[in-house]
N, C-alpha and C positions, 0 to 999 in steps of 0.2 A: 139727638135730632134724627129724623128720621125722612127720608126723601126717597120721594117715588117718581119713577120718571117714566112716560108715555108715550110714543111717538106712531102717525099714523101720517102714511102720504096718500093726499088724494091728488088722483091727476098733478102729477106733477107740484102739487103744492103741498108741503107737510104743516101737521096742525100736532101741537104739542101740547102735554101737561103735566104741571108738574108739582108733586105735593108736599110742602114742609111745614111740619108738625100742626099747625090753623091756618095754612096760608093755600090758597089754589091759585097757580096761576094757568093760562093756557091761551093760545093765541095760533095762528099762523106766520109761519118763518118761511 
């Protein structure tokens, strides 16, 4: 398995993503 992980703040708000093996997820936290 293989996971990639992304992370990026804008203003105050971080938006993430994240990649395992066919799967993308990514969203605002």
């Amino acid at each position: 398995m293989k996971n990639i992980y992304d992370g990026h703040i804008y203003n105050e708000s971080i938006y993430i993503r994240i990649y395992s093996d066919d799967e993308l997820i990514e969203g605002w936290i």
